[in-house]
N, C-alpha and C positions, 0 to 999 in steps of 0.2 A: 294362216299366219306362217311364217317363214319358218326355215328351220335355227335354233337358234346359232346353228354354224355362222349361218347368214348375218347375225343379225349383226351391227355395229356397236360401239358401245355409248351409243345416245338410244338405243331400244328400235332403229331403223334397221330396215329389210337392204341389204347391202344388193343385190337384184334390183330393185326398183328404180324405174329410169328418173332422172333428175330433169330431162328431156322439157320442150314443152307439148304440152297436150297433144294429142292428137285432133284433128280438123274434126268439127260437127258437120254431119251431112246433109248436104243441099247447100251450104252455106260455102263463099269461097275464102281462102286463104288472109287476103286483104282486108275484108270485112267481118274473120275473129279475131277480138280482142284475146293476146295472150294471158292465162295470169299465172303464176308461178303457185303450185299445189302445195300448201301447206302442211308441215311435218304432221304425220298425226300424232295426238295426243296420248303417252304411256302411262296409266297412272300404275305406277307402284303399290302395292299393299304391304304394310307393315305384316310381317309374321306374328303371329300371337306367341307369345311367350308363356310358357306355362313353370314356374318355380314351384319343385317338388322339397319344400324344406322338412328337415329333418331335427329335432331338437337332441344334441348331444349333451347338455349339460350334466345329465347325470350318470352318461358315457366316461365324459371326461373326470369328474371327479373321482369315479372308481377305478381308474386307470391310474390316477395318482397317489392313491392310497399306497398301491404295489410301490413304488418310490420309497428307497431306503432314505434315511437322513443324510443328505450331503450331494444325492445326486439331484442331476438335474438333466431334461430334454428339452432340447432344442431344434429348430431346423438348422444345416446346416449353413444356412446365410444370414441367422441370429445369431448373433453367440452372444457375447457378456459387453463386449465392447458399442454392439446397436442397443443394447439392452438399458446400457445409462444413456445415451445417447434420443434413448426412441421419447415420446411425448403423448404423457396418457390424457385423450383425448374427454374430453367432455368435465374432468378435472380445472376449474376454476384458477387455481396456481399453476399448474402447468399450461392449458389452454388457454392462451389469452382473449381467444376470441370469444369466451363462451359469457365473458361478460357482457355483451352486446345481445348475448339471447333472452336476456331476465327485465320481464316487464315489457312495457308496449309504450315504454315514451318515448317520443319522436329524438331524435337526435339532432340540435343545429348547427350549423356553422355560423360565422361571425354576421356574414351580410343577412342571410335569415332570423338570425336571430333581432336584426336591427327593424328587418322587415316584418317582423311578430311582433317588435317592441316588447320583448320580455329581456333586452338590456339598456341601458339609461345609460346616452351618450353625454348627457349635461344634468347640471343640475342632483349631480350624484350630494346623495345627506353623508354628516361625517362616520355615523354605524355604520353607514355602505363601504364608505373608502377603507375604513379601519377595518373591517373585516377584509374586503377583498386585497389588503394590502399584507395585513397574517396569513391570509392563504397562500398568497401569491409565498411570501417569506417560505410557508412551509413548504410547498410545492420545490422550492430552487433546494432546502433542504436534502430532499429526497433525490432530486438530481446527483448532489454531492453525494449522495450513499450508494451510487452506484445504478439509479434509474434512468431510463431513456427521458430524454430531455425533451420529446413529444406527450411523452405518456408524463408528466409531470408540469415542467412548466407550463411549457405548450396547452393546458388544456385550460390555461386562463384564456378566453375569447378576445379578451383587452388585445392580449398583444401579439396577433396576428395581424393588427393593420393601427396602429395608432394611429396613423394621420387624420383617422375617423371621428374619433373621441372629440369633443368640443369642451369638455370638465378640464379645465388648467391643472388641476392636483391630478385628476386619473389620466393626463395623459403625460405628465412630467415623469409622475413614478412608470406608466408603463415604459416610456424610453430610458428612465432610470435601470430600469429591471432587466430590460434587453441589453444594455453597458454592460452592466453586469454579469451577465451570462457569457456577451463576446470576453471581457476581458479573464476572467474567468478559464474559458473554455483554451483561450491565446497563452497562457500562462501552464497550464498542465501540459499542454502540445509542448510545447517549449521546452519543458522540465524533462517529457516524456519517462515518467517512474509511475507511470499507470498500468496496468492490464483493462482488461472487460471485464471482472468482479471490483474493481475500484470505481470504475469512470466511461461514461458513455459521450461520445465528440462528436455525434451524427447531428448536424442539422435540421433535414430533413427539408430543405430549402427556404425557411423559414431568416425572414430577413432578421439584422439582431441591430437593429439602428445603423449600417452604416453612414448612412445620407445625412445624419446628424453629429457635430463633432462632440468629441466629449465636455467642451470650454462652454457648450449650448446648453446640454444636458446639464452640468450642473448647477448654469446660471439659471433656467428656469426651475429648479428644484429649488433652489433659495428664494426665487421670485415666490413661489407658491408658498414658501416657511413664513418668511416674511409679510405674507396676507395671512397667513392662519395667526403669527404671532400679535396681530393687529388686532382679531377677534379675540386672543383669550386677553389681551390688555384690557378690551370695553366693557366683558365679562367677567374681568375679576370683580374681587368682592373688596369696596371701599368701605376704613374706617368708619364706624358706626353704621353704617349703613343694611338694612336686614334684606338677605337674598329671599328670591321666590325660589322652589324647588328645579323649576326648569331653566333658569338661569344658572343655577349652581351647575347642573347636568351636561349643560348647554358647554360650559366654561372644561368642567373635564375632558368633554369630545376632544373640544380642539386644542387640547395640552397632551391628550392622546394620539393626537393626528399631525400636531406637529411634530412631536418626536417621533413618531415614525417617518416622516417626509426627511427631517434630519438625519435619521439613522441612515437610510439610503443614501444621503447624498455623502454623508463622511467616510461611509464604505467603499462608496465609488472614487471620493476624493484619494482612499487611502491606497486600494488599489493600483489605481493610476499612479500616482506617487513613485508606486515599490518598481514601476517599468523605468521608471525614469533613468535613463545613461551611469554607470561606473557607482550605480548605490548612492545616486548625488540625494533621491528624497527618503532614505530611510527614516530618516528623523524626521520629519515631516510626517509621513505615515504614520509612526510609531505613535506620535502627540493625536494625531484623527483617530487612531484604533484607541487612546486613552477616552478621549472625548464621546464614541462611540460606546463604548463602553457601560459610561453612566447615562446612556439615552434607553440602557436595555433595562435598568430596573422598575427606570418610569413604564415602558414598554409591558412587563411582565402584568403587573400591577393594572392595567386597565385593557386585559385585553379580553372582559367582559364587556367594555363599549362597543366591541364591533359585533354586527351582524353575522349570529352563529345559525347552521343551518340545522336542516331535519335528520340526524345521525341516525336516525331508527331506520330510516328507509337505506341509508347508503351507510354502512357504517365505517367501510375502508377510503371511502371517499367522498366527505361530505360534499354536498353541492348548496353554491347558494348563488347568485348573481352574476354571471360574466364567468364560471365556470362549468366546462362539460367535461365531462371524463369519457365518454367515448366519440369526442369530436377526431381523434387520432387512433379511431380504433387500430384501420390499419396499418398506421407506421410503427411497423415491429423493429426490432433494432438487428443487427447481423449477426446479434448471440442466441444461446440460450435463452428463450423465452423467461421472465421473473414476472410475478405475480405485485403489480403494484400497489403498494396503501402510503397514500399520504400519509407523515408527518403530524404529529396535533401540534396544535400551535404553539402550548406551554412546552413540550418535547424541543420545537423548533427555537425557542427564544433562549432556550440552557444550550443549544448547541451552537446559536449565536456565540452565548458568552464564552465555551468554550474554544469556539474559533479566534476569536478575536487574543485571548490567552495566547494558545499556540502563535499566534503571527507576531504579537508579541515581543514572545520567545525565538524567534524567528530572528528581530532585528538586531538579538544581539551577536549574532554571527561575525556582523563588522567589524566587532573589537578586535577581533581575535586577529592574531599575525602569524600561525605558526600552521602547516596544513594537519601537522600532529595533531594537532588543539583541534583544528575544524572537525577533522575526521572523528576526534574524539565527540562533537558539539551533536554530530551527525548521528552517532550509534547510541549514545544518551538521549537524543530527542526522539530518535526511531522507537525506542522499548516503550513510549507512552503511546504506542500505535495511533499517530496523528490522523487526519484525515487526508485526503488527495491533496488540496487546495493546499494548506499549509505546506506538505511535504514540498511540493512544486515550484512553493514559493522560495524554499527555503535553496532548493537546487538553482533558480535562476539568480538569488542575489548573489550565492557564494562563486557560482564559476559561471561564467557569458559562455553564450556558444561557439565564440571562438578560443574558448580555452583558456581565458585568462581570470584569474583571483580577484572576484569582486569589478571583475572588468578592468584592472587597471594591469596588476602583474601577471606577464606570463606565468605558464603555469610549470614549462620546464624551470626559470626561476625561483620560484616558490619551493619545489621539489629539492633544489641547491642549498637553499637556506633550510629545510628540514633534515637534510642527510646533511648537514655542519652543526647544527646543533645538538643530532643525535650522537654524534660518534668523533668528529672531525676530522674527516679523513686527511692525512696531510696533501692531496691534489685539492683542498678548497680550501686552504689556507695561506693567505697572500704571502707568507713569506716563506714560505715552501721552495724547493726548488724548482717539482712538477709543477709548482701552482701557474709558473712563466715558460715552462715548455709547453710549445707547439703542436707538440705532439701529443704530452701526455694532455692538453687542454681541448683536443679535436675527438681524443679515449673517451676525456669525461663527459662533453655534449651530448656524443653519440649515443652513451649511456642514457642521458638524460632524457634527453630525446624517443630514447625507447621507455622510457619509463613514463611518459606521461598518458600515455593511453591507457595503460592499466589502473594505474591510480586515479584518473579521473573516473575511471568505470567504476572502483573503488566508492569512491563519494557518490557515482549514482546508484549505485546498487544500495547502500541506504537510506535512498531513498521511495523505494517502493514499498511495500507493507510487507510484514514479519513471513508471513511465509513465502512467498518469490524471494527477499533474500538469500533465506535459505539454498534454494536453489540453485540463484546466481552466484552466491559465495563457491558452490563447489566448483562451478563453471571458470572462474577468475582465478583458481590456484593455476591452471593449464599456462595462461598467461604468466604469472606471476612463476611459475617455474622456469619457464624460456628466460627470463629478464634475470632469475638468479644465476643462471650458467653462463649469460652475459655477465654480471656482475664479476662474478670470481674471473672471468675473461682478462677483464679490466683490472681488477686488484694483481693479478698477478703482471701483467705487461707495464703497471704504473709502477709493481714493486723492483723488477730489473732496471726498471731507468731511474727508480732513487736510492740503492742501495751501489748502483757503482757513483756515484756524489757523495752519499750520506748515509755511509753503512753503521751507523747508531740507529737510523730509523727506517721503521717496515710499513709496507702499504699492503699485507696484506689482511683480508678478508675484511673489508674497510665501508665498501658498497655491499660485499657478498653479507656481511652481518645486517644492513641494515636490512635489505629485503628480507632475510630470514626471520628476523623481526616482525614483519608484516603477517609473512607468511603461516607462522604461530600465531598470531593474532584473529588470523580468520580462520584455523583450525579448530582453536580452542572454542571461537562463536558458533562455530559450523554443530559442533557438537553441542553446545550448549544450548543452541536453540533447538535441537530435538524436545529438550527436555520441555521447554515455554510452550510447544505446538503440541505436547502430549504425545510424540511419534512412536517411542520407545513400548513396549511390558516391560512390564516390572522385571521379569526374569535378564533384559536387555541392562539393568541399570547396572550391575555389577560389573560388564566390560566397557563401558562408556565410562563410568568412573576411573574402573581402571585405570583407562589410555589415558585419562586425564590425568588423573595422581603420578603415574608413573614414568610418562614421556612429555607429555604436551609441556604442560607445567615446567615440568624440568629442565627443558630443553630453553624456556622461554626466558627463566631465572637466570640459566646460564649465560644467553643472548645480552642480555640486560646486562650482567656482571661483563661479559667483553666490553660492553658496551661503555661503561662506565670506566673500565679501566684507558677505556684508549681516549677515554677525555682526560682523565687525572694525565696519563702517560703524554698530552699537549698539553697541559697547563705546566708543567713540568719543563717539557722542552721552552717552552716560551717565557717562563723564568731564564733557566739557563740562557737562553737569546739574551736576556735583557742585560746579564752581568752578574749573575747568581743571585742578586738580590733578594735579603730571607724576609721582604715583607711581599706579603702573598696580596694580590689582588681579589677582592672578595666579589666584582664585579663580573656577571656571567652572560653569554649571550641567552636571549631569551628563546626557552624552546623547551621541549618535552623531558622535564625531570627524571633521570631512570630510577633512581634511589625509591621515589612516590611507589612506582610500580612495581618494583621491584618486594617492597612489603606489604603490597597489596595481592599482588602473585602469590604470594608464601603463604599469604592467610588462604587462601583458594585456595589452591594446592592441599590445604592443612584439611581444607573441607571436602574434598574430593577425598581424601584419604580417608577421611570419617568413613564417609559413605560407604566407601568400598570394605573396609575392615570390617563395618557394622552386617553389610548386607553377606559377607562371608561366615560369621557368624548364626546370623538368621541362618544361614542354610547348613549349619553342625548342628544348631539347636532344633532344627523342622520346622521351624518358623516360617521358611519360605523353603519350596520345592520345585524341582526343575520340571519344565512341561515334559509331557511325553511326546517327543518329536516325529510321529506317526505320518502327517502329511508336511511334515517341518523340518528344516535341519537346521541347525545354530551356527557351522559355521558360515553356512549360505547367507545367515543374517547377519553376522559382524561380516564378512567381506562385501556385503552389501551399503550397512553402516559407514565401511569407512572407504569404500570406494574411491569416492575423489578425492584421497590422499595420496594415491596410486601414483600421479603423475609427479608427484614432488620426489628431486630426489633427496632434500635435505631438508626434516628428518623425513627418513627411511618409515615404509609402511610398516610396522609390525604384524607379522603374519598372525594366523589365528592358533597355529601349535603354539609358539610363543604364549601367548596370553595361557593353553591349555598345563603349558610345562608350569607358569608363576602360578596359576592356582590347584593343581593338583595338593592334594594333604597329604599321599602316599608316604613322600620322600620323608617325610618328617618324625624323628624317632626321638621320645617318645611320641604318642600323635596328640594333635593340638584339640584344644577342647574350647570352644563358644566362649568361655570365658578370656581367653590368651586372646582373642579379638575383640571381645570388649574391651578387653585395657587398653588396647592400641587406637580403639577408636575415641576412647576416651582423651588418650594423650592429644589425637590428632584435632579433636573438637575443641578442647580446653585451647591449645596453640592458638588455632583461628581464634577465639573468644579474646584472649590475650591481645592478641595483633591490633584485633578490631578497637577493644577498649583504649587502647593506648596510643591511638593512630590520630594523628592532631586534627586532622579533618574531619569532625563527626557531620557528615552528610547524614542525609535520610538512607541513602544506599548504606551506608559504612552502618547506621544505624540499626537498618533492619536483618543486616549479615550476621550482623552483632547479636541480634537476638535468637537469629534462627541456628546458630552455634551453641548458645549457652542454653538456648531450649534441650538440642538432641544430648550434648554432655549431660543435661540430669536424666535426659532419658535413658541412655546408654550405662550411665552411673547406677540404675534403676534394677537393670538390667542384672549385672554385677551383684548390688544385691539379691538379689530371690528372687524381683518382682513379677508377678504372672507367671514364675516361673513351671508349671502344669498347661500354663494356655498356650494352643499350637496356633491361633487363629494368627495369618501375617500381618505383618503392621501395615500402617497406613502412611502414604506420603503425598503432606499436607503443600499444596502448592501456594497456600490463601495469602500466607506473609511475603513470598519471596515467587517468583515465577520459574526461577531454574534450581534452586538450590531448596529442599524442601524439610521440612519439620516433620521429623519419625515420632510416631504416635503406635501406642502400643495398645493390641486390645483383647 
């Protein structure tokens, strides 16, 4: 053998001539056949492998022992960040693929399964359809909760190929069902107020009916009502006449089967509807979601007719005819792995009804004219944490993608008419002087014009779910800071060119007050929603209340009182326009009442002030005690807390000495004693309780404020007297009535 310097790297001797042979002797030149000498043959031998394992398990456990409380070892390319990150294997919820390892039944696709005939292209019974049509419902359910739309809908076999189906009802609902999903899936993209814990938009190449128009789809969906509604006419039960049991049976199927066949199609009708151009079929949808509606009780009520499967063997995902659940094993989605379980069908049919509620609620956005109002319609429909589809819906009826209100008014317009009825500034009042200058009318556009990007972000950021809010709320002061330094820009450049005309009247802080307005507004939320998401300890509630009690509030009251003054301060002026005339016009343009708010603020306020009084006390009394800040420090947490206040300059952050100087008890001589805060918080809870009772709007909100004030006043009153007064144990705050504002329970 060669040496292996030699060798090539095909296992050949790099020496060996490639030549041809050399001549056989006797034999001449002419008369050898040449033949070219074939490589020879290297066979490789696998090396044996010999693994010398070693079992460290109870290496490793005694190694961890030594480990004090709190540390922890790592490599250094783990740390904490691969650690939530990483995906414990063979874990069922976290591995999705290990559901494919359990059991030994075959898995098929559509065409094999047609080829096994273990699915019924024709000739399906109405238990078949009716089941497979609650599953199919639940399956889209679990889509909307945030499931991959393979590992859900997708694993009904139906509707990866309808064209195959030869059953008129199973292949109407399946192109019903794929509508569905496109329009559906068209409308959230559009909205775009989803993350990947709300909403999955992967396909996964799966056609969703285009090649069929929707005017198709849901003519043959009535086509197929219309023959089922044929059969329960011949099966009902005539006057005198005595039924057999399977005629009666027979007659509930297809009253169970039509209304479901109906249910889809009024859904998809109403859908459709809501896309329609400038909100022209609101109304129209609104009457289908009514109609819809009462299809879901009959629905509830018989949806023992349909064929239920064997939940023993699958229990997170029943299986029964025309569905596989690991026909899409592997189309995983581009998130985090979730652990999927179908929907039950009675789960499915209550979330029906409350969808169709929500959209509902949805259509009455219409009415509304004022973006004050909308905005407001927005942050009261958000705290009932909607689903995707609703929330989505509700962003593409109110603003088009090009920015305009309901598709009809722009939206820097819209914005015109809210900054006129908030404050009226004299540049938007026609008979102004600025209102016909050129100039000062090129200030206010330009204004305006910057303002629409923020405020439409405004209305989308309410609509994503309660905790991304959060988020994007602190993100949106950054903008809304820039646009208030614009503002006072412009109040002041409008106020030199009407006060050399009309030095009776000021233009200042006209724009700059309404944004500030805003501004407090999403403060005030920003904080408040810590409190809804649980973010805070308890030892946290005392400077969140604070800030609230003592600036936010304050600040917002007084916004409001400008505010109101410089409406009275034009209804004034435009008297006087008229010829002093002492009969007052009682007519007002329509728009955001400040007065409403303004005694609605003061009751808050009143309750923030509880809080804070109450929980000052708790800590004279040892009720409550401050942590020991060992691997902690407090002010890193309040400047953390109020972080994205940072960027505004108007109002100014309050530092954290500040908060340390207002609560110090030192200064206080004599020193204050638990009880001198009970009384104040007393005062502070009665007020709100006050406010509330006597506030002409007894909403459910006004009403449950109302209670959760007159609760903590007898608790606080409790307090004062004696009560418990030996028990150190701290109270408890009860979130159950109210989500930010909470009920002290004493124990």
């Amino acid at each position: 053998m060669a040496d292996q310097s030699t060798m090539d790297d095909r296992g050949l001797d790099k020496t060996a001539s490639l030549g041809p042979p050399a001549s056989v002797e006797g034999s001449s030149p002419e008369n050898v056949e040449v033949v070219p000498t074939p490589p020879p043959v290297v066979q490789h031998t696998q090396p044996e492998v010999r693994y010398n394992w070693k079992d460290i398990t109870q290496d490793f456990l005694t190694s961890c022992e030594e480990l004090e409380l709190g540390e922890l070892m790592h490599d250094a390319n783990f740390g904490l960040f691969e650690a939530m990150s990483a995906i414990e294997m063979m874990d069922p919820k976290m591995d999705a693929g290990m559901l494919g390892n359990r059991g030994d039944r075959e898995v098929l696709n559509f065409q094999q399964a047609i080829q096994r005939e273990t699915v019924k292209l024709k000739d399906l019974t109405a238990p078949e359809l009716i089941g497979i049509i609650d599953t199919m419902l639940s399956s889209m359910v679990t889509w909307l909760e945030g499931h991959s739309l393979a590992q859900t809908v997708f694993t009904c076999l139906y509707l990866h190929d309808p064209e195959l189906i030869e059953d008129r009802c199973m292949r109407a609902v399946a192109l019903g069902v794929l509508k569905l999903v496109d329009l559906i899936k068209n409308n959230v993209n559009r909205a775009s107020v989803f993350e990947e814990e709300d909403f999955q938009t992967m396909t996964y190449g799966f056609k969703l009916a285009g090649n069929v128009t929707d005017v198709r789809v849901t003519g043959m969906l009535r086509e197929v009502e219309d023959e089922i509604n044929r059969k329960v006419k011949s099966t009902r039960c005539k006057q005198g006449e005595e039924r057999d049991p399977q005629t009666e049976l027979e007659h509930q199927q297809n009253v169970a089967l039509q209304a479901r066949m109906k249910f889809c199609r009024l859904l998809l009708m109403a859908l459709i509807a809501f896309n329609k151009p400038q909100c022209s079929g609101v109304t129209d949808g609104k009457r289908l979601l009514i109609q819809a509606g009462e299809l879901l009780e009959v629905m509830k009520k018989t949806i023992h007719h349909g064929a239920h499967p064997d939940e023993t063997a699958t229990p997170d995902f029943p299986i029964i005819m025309g569905f596989e659940p690991l026909v899409n094993q592997r189309l995983l989605p581009p998130t985090f792995p979730r652990y999927t379980k179908i929907i039950g069908r009675e789960a499915a049919m209550e979330y029906f009804q409350g969808l169709l509620n929500r959209l509902g609620q949805v259509c009455e956005v219409v009415n509304i004219i004022s973006i004050h109002t909308i905005l407001d319609f927005f942050i009261e429909f958000s705290k009932a944490s909607p689903c995707v589809l609703s929330r989505s819906l509700l962003q593409v009826l109110a603003v088009s993608t090009d920015r305009k209100v309901f598709g009809t008014l722009p939206f820097r317009e819209a914005l015109r008419e809210a900054v006129r009825a908030f404050n009226y500034p004299p540049a938007l009042v026609p008979r102004s002087y600025v209102f016909n200058n050129p100039q000062a009318k090129e200030y206010v556009d330009a204004f305006l014009s910057r303002a629409v990007r923020p405020f439409s972000n405004l209305l989308q950021i309410h609509g994503h779910n309660r905790a991304r809010q959060r988020d994007k709320l602190g993100h949106i002061l950054e903008d809304l800071s820039s646009l208030q330094d614009e503002a006072d820009k412009v109040d002041a450049a409008l106020h030199s060119m009407m006060i050399k005309v009309d030095p009776q009247r000021q233009h200042l802080a006209c724009f700059g007050t309404w944004v500030l307005y805003h501004i407090l507004r999403i403060m005030i939320q920003y904080l408040l929603s810590g409190l809804e998401l649980e973010l805070y300890s308890t030892h946290e509630y005392q400077y969140v209340f604070w800030y609230l009690y003592e600036f936010l509030y304050g600040w917002l009251l007084s916004t409001l009182s400008r505010a109101e003054a410089m409406y009275q301060e034009h209804d004034a002026y435009m008297e006087q326009q008229k010829g002093g005339s002492k009969k007052k016009s009682k007519k007002k343009k329509k728009g955001r009442p400040p007065s409403k708010e303004i005694v609605l603020g003061q009751a808050e306020q009143s309750l923030c002030g509880g809080y804070y009084k109450a929980i000052q006390g708790f800590y004279l009394d040892e009720r409550l005690k401050k942590p020991v800040f060992e691997f902690d420090n407090e002010q890193v947490r309040y400047e953390h807390r109020f972080a994205p206040f940072a960027s505004i300059v108007t109002p100014p952050l309050v530092p954290y000495s500040q908060f340390q100087d207002m609560v110090a008890l030192e200064k206080f001589s004599p020193p204050l004693q638990p009880a001198d805060f009970y009384v104040q918080a007393c005062k502070c809870f009665q007020q709100a309780k006050n406010i509330y009772e006597s506030f002409p709007s007894q909403t459910k909100e006004v009403q449950t404020l109302c209670k959760v004030a007159k609760t903590n006043f007898v608790v606080v009153k409790l307090l004062l007297g004696g009560h418990k007064r030996e028990s150190k144990s701290p109270p408890e705050w009860d979130f159950t009535e109210h989500n930010t504002f909470p009920i002290i329970r004493l124990t």
